[in-house]
N, C-alpha and C positions, 0 to 999 in steps of 0.2 A: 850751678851746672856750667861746666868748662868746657866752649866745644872748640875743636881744631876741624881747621879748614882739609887738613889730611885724613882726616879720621871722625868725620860727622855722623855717626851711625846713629847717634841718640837723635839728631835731628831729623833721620831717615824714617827712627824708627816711629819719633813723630808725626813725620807726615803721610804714613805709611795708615795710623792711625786715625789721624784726619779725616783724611780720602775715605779708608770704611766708613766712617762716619756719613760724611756726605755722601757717596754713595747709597747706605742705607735709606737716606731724605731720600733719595732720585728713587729708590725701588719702592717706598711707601707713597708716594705723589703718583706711580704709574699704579700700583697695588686700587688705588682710588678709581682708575678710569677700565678695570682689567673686564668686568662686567660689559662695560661697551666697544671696545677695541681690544685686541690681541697687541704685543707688546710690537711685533712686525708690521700691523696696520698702525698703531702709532709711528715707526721710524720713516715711514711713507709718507704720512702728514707732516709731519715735524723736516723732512727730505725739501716736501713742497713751499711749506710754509718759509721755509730760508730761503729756497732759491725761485720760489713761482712757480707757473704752469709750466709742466714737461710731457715731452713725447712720454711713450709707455717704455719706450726701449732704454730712455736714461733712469729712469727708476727700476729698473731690471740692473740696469751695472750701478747705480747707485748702491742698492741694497745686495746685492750678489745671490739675489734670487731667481729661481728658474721662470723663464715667462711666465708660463700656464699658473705656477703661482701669485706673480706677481700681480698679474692679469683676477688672477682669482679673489684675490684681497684688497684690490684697487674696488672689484664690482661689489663686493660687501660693505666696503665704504661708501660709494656709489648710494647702494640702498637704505644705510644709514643717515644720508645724507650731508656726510663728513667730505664729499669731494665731488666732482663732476669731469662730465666725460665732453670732451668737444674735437670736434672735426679739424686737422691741422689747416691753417690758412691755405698753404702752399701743395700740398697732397696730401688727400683724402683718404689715401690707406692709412697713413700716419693716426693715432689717436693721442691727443692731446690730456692729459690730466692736470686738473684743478684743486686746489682748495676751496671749500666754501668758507662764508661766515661763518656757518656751523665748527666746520674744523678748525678755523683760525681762533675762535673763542672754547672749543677744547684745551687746544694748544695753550690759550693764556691761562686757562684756569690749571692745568698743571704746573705750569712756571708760579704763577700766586701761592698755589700751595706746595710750591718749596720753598718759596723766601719768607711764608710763614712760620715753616717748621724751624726751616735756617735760625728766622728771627726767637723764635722761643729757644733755642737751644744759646744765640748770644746772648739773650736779655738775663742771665743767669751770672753774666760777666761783671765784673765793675767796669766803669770808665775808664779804668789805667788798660785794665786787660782786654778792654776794646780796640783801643788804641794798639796795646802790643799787637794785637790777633791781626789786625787790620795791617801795619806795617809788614809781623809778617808773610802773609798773604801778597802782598804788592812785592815785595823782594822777592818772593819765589815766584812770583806771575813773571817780574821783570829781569830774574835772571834765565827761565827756562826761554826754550827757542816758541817762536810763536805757531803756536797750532793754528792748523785748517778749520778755521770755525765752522763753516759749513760741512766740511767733511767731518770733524769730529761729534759735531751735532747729530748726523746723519748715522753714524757706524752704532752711537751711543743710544741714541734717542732721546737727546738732550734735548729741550729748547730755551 
């Protein structure tokens, strides 16, 4: 395979392929937890779990949901016992949201069962083709500009 730096398409069309790939891991890892959370009540935890406890109104422009919903899916969480609701230090109209343990140990067992799936789809590789996969993975990590990891976590529902 002969690639030019002018004309990378096969390499595009590579990672174009890829990406569905992993993509599909992220959709069967949430497919896992859909029973208990909505894919929006996850982006909320996964919101919190990156950046900590936030007022109600930055998880509103976080997620670019209307209050009353945002409000609405925070208190389903709430009763699931995926998050908590606290009085802001400084004013009391303010409502502060939490993660619990509960929701931080959600959050990790979704990440576990992508880098399992991950890992059975590498373990299928040889050692040479590890090695390439891995190299190029790190050159396109270190050639692209560096993403907003929290924001991209947050828009995605990654963690």
């Amino acid at each position: 395979m002969e690639i030019f730096h002018d004309g990378s398409e096969q390499v595009a069309d590579s990672i174009l392929r890829s990406s569905r790939a992993i993509l599909a891991i992220a959709v069967k890892s949430l497919n896992e937890i859909e029973e208990v959370i909505s894919i929006p009540q996850y982006r909320i935890l996964v919101i919190l779990g990156g950046r900590g406890d936030l007022p109600m109104n930055e998880i509103v422009k976080e997620t670019s949901l209307a209050p009353a919903s945002a409000t609405r899916l925070c208190a389903d969480l709430i009763k699931k016992g995926l998050l908590d609701r606290k009085s802001h230090p400084d004013d009391r109209r303010q409502v502060i949201v939490a993660i619990t343990n509960e929701g931080a140990k959600l959050l990790k067992d979704v990440t576990e069962s992508r880098r399992r799936m991950i890992q059975e789809v590498v373990s299928k590789l040889s050692d040479g083709d590890l090695t390439d996969v891995d190299k190029g993975f790190e050159l396109f990590a270190n050639a692209s500009p560096e993403p907003d990891e929290k924001l991209l976590a947050a828009r995605l529902g990654w963690s």
